[in-house]
KOLBAMI-977667 format. One record per residue (C-alpha): residue in one letter; x negated, y, z negated. Coordinates in nm, 3 decimals, decimal comma. Each point is the difference from the previous one (the first is absolute). Layout:
REM residues N
  res        u        v        w
    a        X        Y        Z
...
This chain:
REM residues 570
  res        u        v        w
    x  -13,001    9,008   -9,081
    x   -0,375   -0,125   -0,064
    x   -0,157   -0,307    0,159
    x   -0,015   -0,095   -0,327
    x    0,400   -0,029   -0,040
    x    0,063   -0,163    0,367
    x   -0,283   -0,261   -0,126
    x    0,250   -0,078   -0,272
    x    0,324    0,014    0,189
    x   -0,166   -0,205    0,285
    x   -0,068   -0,303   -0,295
    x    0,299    0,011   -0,121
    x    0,113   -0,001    0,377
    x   -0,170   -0,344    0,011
    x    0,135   -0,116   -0,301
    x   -0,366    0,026   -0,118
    x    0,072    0,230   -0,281
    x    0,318    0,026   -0,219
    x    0,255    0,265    0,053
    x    0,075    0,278   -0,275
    x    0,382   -0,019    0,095
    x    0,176   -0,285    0,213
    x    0,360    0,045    0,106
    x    0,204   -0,287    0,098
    x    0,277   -0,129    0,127
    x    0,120    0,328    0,196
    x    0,147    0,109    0,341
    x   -0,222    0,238    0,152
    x    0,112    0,315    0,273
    x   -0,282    0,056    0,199
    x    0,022    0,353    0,086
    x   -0,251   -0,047    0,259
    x    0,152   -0,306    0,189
    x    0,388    0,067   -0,091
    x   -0,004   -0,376   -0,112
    x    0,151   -0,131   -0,359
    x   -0,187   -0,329   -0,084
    x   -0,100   -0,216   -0,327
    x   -0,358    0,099   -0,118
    x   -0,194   -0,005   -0,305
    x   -0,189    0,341   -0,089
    x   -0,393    0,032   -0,210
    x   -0,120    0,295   -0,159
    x   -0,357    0,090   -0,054
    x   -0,007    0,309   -0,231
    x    0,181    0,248    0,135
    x    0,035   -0,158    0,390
    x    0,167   -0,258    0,161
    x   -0,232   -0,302    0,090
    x    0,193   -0,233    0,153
    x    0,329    0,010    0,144
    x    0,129   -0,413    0,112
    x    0,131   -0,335   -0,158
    x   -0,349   -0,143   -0,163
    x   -0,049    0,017   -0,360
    x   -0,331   -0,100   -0,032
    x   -0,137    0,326   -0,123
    x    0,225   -0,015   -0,350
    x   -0,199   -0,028   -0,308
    x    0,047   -0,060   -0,352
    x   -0,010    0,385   -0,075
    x    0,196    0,052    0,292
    x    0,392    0,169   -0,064
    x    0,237   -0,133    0,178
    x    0,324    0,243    0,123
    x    0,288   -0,278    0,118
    x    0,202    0,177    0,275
    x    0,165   -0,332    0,084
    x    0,310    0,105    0,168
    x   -0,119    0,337    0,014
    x   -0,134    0,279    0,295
    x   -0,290    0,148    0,004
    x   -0,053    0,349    0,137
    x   -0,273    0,267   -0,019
    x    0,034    0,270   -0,270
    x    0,167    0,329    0,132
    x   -0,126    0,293    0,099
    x    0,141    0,334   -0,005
    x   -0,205    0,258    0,244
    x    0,075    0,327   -0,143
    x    0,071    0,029   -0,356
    x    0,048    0,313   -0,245
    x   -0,130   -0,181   -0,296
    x   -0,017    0,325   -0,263
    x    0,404    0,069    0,015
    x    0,021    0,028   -0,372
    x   -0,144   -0,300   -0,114
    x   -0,355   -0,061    0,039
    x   -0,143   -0,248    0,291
    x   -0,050   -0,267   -0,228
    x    0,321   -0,027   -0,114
    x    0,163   -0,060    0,320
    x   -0,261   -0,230    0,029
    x    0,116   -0,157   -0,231
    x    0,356   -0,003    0,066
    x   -0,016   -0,085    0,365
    x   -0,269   -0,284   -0,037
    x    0,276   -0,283   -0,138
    x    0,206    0,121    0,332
    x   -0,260   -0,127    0,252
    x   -0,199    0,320    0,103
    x   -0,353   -0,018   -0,065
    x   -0,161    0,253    0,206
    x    0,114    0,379   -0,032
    x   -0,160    0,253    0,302
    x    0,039    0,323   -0,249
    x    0,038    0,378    0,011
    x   -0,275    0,214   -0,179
    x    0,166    0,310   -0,011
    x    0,046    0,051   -0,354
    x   -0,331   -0,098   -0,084
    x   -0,184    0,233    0,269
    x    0,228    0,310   -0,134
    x   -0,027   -0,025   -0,348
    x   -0,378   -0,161    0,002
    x   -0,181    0,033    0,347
    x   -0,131   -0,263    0,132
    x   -0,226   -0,096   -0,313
    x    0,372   -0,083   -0,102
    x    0,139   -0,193    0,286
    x   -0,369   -0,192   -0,036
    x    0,015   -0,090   -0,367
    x    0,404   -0,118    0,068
    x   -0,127   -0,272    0,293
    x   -0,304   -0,110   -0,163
    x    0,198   -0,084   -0,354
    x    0,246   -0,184    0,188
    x   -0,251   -0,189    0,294
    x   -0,009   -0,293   -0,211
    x    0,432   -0,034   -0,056
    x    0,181   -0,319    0,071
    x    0,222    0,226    0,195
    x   -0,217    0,160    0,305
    x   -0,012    0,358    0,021
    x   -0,143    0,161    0,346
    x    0,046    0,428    0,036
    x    0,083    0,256    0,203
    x   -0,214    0,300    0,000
    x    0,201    0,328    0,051
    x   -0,170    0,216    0,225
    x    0,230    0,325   -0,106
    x    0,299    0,157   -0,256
    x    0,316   -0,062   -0,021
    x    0,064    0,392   -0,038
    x   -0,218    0,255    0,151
    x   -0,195    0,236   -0,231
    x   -0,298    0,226    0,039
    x   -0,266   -0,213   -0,159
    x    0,079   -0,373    0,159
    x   -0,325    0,010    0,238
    x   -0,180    0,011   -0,378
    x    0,227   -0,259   -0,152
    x    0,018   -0,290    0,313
    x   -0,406    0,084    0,139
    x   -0,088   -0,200    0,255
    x   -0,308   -0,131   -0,132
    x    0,209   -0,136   -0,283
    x    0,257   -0,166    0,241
    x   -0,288   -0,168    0,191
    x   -0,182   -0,142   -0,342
    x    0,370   -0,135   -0,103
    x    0,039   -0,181    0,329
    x   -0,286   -0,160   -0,063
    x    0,093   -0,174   -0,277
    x    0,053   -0,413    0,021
    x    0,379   -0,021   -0,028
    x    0,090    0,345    0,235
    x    0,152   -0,142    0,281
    x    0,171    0,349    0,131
    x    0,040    0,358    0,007
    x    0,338    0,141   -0,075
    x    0,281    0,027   -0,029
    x   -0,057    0,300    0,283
    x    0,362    0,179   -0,084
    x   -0,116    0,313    0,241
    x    0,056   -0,176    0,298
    x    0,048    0,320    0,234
    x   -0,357    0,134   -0,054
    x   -0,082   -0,368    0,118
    x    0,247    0,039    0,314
    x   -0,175    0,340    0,063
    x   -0,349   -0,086   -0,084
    x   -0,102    0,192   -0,255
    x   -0,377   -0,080    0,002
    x   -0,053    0,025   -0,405
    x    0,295   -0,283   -0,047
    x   -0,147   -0,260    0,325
    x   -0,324    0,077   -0,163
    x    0,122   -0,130   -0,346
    x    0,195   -0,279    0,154
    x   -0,346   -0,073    0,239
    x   -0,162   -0,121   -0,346
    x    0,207   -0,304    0,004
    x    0,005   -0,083    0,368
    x   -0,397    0,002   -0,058
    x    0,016   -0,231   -0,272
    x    0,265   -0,260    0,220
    x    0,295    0,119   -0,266
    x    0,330    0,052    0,077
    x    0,169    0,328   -0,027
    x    0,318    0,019   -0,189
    x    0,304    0,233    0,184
    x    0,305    0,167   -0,116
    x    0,189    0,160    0,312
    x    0,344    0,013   -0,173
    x    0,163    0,193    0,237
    x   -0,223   -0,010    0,289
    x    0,170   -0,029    0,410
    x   -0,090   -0,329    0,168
    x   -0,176    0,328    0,250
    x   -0,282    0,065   -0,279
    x   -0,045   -0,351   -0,073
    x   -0,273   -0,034    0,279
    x   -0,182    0,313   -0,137
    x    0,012   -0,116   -0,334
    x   -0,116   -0,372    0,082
    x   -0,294    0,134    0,180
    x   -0,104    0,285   -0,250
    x   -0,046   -0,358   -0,203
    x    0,277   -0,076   -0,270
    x   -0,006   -0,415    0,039
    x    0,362   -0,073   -0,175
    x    0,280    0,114   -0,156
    x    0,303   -0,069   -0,258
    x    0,182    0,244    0,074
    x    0,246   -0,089    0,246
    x    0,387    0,031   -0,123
    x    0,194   -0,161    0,292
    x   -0,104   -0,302    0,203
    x   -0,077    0,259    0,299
    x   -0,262    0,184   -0,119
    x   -0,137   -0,342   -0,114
    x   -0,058   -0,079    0,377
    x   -0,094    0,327    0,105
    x   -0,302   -0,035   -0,230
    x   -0,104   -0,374    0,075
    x    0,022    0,116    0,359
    x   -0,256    0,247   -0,046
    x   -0,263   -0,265   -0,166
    x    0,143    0,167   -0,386
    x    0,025   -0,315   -0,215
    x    0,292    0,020   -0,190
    x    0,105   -0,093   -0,339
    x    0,357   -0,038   -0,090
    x    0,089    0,162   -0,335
    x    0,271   -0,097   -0,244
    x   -0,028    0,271   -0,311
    x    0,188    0,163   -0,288
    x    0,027    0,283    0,216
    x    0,122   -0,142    0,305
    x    0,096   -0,346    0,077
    x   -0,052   -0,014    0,376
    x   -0,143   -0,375    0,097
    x    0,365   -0,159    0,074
    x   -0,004    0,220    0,261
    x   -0,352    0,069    0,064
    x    0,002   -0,410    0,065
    x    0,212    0,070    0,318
    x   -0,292    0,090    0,210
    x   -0,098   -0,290   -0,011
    x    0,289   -0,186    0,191
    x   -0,129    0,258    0,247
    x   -0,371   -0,048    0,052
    x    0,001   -0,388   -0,170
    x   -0,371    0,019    0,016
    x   -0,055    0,275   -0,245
    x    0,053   -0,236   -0,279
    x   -0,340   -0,106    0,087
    x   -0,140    0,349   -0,117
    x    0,280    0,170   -0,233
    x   -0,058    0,013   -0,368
    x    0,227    0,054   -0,284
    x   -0,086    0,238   -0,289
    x    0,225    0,086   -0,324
    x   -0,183    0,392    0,000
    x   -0,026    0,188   -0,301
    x    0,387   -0,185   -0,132
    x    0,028    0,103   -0,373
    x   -0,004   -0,224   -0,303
    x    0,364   -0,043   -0,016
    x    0,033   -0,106    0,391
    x   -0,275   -0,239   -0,055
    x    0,154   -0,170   -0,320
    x    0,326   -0,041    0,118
    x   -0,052   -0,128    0,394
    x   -0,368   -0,121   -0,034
    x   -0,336    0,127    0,242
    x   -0,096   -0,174    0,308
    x    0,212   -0,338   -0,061
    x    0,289    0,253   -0,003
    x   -0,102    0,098    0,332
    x   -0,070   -0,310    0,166
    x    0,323   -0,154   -0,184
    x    0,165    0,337    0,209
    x   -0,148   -0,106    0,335
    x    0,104   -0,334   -0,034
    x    0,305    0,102   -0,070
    x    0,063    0,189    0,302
    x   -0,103   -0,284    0,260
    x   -0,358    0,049   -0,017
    x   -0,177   -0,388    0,067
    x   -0,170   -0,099   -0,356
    x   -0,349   -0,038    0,141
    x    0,014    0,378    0,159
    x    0,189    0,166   -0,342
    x   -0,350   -0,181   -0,165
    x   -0,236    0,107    0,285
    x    0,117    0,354   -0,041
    x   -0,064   -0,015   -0,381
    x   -0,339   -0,208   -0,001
    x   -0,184   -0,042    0,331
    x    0,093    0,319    0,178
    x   -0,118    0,251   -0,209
    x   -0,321   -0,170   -0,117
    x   -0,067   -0,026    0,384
    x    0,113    0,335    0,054
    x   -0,270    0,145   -0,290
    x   -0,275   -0,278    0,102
    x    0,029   -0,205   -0,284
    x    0,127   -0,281    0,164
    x   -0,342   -0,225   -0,061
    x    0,111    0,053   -0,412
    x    0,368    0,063   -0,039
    x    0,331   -0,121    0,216
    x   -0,020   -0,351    0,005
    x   -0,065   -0,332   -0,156
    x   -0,291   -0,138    0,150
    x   -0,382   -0,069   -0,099
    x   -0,274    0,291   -0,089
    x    0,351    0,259   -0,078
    x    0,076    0,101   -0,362
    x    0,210   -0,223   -0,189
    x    0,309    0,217   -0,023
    x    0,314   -0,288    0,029
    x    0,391    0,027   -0,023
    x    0,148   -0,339   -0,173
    x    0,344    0,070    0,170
    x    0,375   -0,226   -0,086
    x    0,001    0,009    0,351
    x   -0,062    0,243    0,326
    x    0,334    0,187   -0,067
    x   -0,055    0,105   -0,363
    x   -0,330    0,229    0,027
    x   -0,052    0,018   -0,369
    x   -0,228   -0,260   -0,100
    x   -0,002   -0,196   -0,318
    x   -0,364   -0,006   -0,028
    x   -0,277    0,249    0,147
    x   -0,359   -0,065    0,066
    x   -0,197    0,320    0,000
    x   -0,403   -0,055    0,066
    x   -0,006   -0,339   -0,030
    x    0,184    0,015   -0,335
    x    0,344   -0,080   -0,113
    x    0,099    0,374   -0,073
    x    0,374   -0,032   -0,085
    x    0,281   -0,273   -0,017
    x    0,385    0,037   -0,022
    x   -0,027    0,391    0,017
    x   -0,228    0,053   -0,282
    x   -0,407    0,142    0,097
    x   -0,241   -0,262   -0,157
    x   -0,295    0,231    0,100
    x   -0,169    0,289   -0,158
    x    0,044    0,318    0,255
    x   -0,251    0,266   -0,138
    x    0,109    0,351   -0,121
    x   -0,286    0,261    0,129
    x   -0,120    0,215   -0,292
    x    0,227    0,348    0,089
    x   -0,200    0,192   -0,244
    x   -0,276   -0,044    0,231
    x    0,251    0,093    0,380
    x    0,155    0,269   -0,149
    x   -0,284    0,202   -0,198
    x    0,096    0,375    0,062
    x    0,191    0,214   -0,176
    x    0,300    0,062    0,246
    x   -0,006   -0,392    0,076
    x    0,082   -0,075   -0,326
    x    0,210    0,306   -0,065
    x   -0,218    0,117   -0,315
    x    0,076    0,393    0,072
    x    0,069    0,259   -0,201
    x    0,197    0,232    0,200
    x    0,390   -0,016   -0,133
    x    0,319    0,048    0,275
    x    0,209    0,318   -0,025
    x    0,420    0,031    0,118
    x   -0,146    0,261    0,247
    x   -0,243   -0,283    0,184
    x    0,333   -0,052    0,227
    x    0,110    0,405    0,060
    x    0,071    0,020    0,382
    x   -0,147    0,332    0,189
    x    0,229    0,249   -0,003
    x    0,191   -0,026    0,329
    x    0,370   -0,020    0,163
    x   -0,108   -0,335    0,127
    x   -0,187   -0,357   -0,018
    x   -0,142   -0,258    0,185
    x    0,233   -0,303   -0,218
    x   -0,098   -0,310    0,031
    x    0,296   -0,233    0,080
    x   -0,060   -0,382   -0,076
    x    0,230   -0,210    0,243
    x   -0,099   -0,308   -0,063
    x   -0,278   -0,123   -0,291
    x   -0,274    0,147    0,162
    x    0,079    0,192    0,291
    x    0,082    0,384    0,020
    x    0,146    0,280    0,165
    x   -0,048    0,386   -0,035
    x    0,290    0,230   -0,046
    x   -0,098    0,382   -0,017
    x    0,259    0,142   -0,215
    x    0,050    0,158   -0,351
    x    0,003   -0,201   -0,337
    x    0,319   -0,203   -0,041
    x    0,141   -0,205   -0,246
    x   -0,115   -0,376   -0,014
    x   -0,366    0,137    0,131
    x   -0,269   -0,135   -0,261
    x   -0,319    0,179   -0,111
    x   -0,313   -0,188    0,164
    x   -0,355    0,043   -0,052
    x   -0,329   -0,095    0,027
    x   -0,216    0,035   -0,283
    x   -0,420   -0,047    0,053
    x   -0,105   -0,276   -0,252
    x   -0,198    0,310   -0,120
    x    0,238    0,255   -0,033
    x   -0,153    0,221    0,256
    x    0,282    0,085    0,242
    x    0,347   -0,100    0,075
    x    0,227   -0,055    0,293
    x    0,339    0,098   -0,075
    x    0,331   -0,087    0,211
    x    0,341   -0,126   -0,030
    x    0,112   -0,282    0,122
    x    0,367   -0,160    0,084
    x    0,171   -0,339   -0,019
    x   -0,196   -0,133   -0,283
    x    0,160    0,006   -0,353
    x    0,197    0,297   -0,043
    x    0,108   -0,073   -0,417
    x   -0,423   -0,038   -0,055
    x   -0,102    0,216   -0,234
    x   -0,404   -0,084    0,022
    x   -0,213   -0,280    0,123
    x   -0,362    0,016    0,003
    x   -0,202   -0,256    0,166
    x   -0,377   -0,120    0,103
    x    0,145   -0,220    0,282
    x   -0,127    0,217    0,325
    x   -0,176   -0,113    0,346
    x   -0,226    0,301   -0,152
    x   -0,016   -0,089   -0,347
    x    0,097    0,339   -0,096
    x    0,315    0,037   -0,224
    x    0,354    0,041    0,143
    x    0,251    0,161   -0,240
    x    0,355    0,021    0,119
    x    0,348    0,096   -0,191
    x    0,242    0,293   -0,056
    x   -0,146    0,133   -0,323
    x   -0,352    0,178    0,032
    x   -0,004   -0,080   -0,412
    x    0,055   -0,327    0,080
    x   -0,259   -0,055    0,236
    x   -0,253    0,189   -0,220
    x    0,075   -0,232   -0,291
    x   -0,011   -0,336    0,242
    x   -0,361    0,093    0,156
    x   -0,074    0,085   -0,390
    x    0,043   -0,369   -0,108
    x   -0,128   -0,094    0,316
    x   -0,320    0,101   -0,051
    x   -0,014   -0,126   -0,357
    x    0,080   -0,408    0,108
    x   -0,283    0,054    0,289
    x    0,243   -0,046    0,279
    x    0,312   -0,146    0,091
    x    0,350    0,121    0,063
    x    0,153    0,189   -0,244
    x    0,392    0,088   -0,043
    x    0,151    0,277   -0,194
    x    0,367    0,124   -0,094
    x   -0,005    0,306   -0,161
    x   -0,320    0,035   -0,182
    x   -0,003   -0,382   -0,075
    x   -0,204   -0,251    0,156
    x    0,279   -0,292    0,060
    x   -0,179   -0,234    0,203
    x   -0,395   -0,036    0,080
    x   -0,235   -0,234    0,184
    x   -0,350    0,029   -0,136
    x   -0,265   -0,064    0,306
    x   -0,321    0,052   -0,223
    x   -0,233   -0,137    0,258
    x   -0,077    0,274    0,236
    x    0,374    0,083   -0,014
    x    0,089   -0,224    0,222
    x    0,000   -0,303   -0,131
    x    0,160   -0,229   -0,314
    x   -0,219   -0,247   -0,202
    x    0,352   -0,264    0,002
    x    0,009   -0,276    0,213
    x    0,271    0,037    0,290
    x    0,329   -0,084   -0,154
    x   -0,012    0,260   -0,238
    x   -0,078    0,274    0,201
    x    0,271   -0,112    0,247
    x    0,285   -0,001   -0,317
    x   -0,193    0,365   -0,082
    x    0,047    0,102    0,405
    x    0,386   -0,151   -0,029
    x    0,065    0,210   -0,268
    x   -0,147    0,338    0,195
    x    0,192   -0,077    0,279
    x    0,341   -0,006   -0,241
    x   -0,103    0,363   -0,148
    x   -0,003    0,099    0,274
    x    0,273   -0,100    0,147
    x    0,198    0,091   -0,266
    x   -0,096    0,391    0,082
    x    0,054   -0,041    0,368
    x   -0,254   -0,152    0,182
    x    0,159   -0,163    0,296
    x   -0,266   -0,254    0,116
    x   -0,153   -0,301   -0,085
    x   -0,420    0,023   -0,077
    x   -0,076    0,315   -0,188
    x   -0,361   -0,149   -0,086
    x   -0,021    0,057    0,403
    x    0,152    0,379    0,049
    x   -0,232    0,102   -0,293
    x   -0,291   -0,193    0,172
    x    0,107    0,144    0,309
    x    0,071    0,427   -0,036
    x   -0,354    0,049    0,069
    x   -0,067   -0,196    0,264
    x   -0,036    0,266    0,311
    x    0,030   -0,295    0,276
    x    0,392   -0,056   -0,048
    x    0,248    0,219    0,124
    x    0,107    0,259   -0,023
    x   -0,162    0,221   -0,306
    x   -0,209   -0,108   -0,283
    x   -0,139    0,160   -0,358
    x   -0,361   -0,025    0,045
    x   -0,314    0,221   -0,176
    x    0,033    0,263    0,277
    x    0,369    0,070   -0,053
    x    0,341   -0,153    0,177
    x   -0,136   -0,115    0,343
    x    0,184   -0,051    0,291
    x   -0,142   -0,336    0,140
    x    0,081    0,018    0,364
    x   -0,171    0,367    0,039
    x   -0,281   -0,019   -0,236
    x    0,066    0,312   -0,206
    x    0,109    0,083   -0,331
    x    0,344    0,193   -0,049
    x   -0,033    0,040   -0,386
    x   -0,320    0,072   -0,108
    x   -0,204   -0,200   -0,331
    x   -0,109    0,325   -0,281
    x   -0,288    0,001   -0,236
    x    0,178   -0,017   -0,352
């Protein structure tokens, strides 16, 4: 903010000037005092000006919002959002906007993978100028090793992305034991950020309360993944600021929300964060008002389920002289709640404007021009190389590394022959240069072929029982751009077309969470025993969950960094 603006703001302070916006009428929570009290609230463009019970500064041209008999509370914030999972940034935007979050801390990922960061770049300048705020995280590394990722995530690149206006972290960091042993290239990458006073974003599923010190001091600055109200505390303990995740895949904060009957004062820095939840999650139980509603639920005081969902993470991520509260010089971003138990507001002021009311977005959330992010070849799958039933032949051996899925995402390796139930599973380069081949157990034994685009590594992942099958799936695959992609037989029965970099729809949110419903039945219906198959497709290549994973190199087993099924040129 310009002298300029505060020179306005301060007039309209006065009541020298007239206000843009007045609300009136309203209870306000003070997330900085605890208090609830009547007061009046005047917008200046997109900030607050004045925050009181005068009235002086309304004009003629002035709109009035009447929140008599209403609360007001800042807009929500999530701190660590997936925004590309199958429909595009803007369109959860969009969708989340009329539920009271206006400020999205976002993944970059799929941008830096499939783009570089002239991609991730392009993405966060398009959308600097949304109603709903968008701040990134820079990845500093893969998702699943391969020879060339010192070329694809350079340093030099990393550093000019941090640099931008709106980065406010690097991460995720998901290979939190080279941080725990110091691996000098990782601290380096992660050193960028502490340089620039950013935060650095952790995932230690998995890691003892022992290597928490290590991994504190080798610089990772919070974390979301904690599944039990223990490792919670074991984290805050070592300075980790945590953030308490309710998702699609796992809905943890019930009991996540127990620590804090423990250690009362860690509602003072705990945050709350829906993840990467999928479109159909999100539609049916809501984004951050779901997860304040949650905390509230449980016991949680109103003003610290709030805190934890406003205040706390824009203090946590230094924004707290712009975002987390109602009070003069921050953004306009205001919740018109019923009352402090419902958490869905009836009206939402985004930048000083009134951006939705009753659940429907009033404001215009850009779309970034995709043709311009995803320019190459392989990011817009426009290849010429066609998929053959013998992509998926296994080595010719007594016995295979299969990959066992447990739960949704999570794995374990049985060495042992071929038996029935095991499923072909593959990864496929985008540009049909090699392939890494396994089987894998406890997925859908009656699938004949699935091909899809959704990958950690943005590779494709074919699975079924039929090599034909699987050769005609990636076939139609390729030919919609992306997707997912179900065949019986030679017959594509089911498909979901992801043209934009194959990960994402063009639909707005409920109709890509009625297209995920119907996934999830298929699949079901040939024997897939879980509950988020978006998530175990997402998830195969990942090499930081246990116990195995299908990445470029081959099957690798996580724990000893080595690969027990080796990738092959095709």
């Amino acid at each position: 903010m310009n002298v300029a603006e505060r020179r306005r703001l301060t007039a309209v302070a006065r009541g020298a000037a007239p206000a843009d916006l007045y609300i009136r009428g309203g209870t306000l929570l003070n997330v900085y005092t605890g208090e609830l009290y009547p007061a009046n609230v005047a917008v200046r463009g997109e900030r607050i000006a004045y925050v009181g019970t005068r009235a002086d500064m309304l004009g003629p041209r002035t709109s009035v919002v009447d929140a008599t008999g209403r609360v007001l509370v800042p807009g929500y914030i999530d701190p660590h959002v997936h925004p590309a999972h199958v429909i595009t940034p803007s369109a959860l935007a969009r969708h989340v906007l009329p539920l009271g979050t206006t400020t999205l801390v976002s993944d970059t990922l799929q941008f830096w993978e499939l783009g570089g960061a002239r991609a991730v770049m392009a993405v966060a300048d398009a959308l600097a100028r949304s109603p709903v705020k968008f701040y990134w995280m820079i990845r500093p590394h893969a998702q699943s090793r391969t020879t060339d990722e010192s070329r694809r995530f350079r340093v030099r690149d990393i550093a000019r992305a941090l640099a931008h206006e709106n980065a406010v972290a690097l991460g995720e960091v998901t290979r939190w034991p080279d941080v725990q042993a110091g691996q000098p290239d990782l601290l380096r990458r992660l050193d960028l950020a502490h340089a620039r006073g950013l935060r650095v974003e952790g995932h230690t599923a998995g890691a003892s309360a022992e290597r928490l010190a290590a991994i504190a001091a080798g610089g990772l600055t919070s974390d979301h993944e904690p599944i039990t109200a223990t490792e919670v505390l074991a984290r805050a303990r070592q300075g980790i600021a945590v953030m308490l995740r309710e998702s699609s895949l796992r809905r943890d904060l019930s009991d996540l929300l127990d620590a804090l009957k423990e250690a009362p004062g860690l509602a003072a820095r705990a945050m709350l964060t829906a993840d990467g939840s999928m479109p159909a999650f999100v539609l049916e139980h809501g984004f951050v008002d779901h997860l304040i509603r949650t905390a509230m639920q449980r016991g949680v005081p109103p003003l610290d389920a709030y805190r934890m969902a406003t205040l706390n993470p824009a203090t946590y991520f230094g924004k707290d002289a712009d975002l987390g509260g109602i009070a003069p010089g921050r953004y306009a971003d205001i919740c018109v709640l019923p009352d402090l138990g419902e958490p869905r507001p009836e009206i939402v002021v985004a930048r000083g404007r009134v951006a939705a009311r009753d659940g429907r977005a009033l404001a215009r959330i850009p779309e970034p021009a995709w043709a311009r992010v995803f320019r190459t070849p392989a990011a817009r799958l426009a290849v010429t190389w066609r998929p053959r039933a013998e992509d998926v032949r296994l080595p010719d051996r007594a016995t295979f590394p299969v990959l066992r899925l447990v739960s949704t995402v999570i794995t374990r390796v049985e060495e042992r022959p071929r038996e029935p139930g095991d499923v072909h599973a593959a990864l496929l380069d985008r540009s049909g240069r090699w392939v890494a081949p396994a089987l894998l157990a406890g997925f859908a034994d009656r699938l004949d072929g699935l091909a899809t685009t959704i990958s950690t590594d943005f590779n494709i992942l074919v699975l079924g029982r039929r090599p034909d099958s699987i050769a005609r799936a990636v076939e139609r695959l390729l030919e919609i751009r992306g997707g997912v992609v179900l065949v019986d037989g030679n017959a594509v029965v089911w498909e979901l077309p992801l043209p934009l970099g194959g990960i994402m729809t063009q639909a707005e949110l409920p109709e890509a969470a009625q297209r995920e419903r119907e996934l999830t039945q298929h699949l079901i219906e040939r024997g897939y025993p879980f509950h988020d198959p978006l998530f175990t497709f997402l998830f195969l290549s990942a090499d930081f969950l246990p116990a195995a994973r299908l990445t470029p190199l081959g099957v690798w087993d996580v724990k000893a960094s080595r690969v027990l099924l080796p990738s092959r040129r095709r």
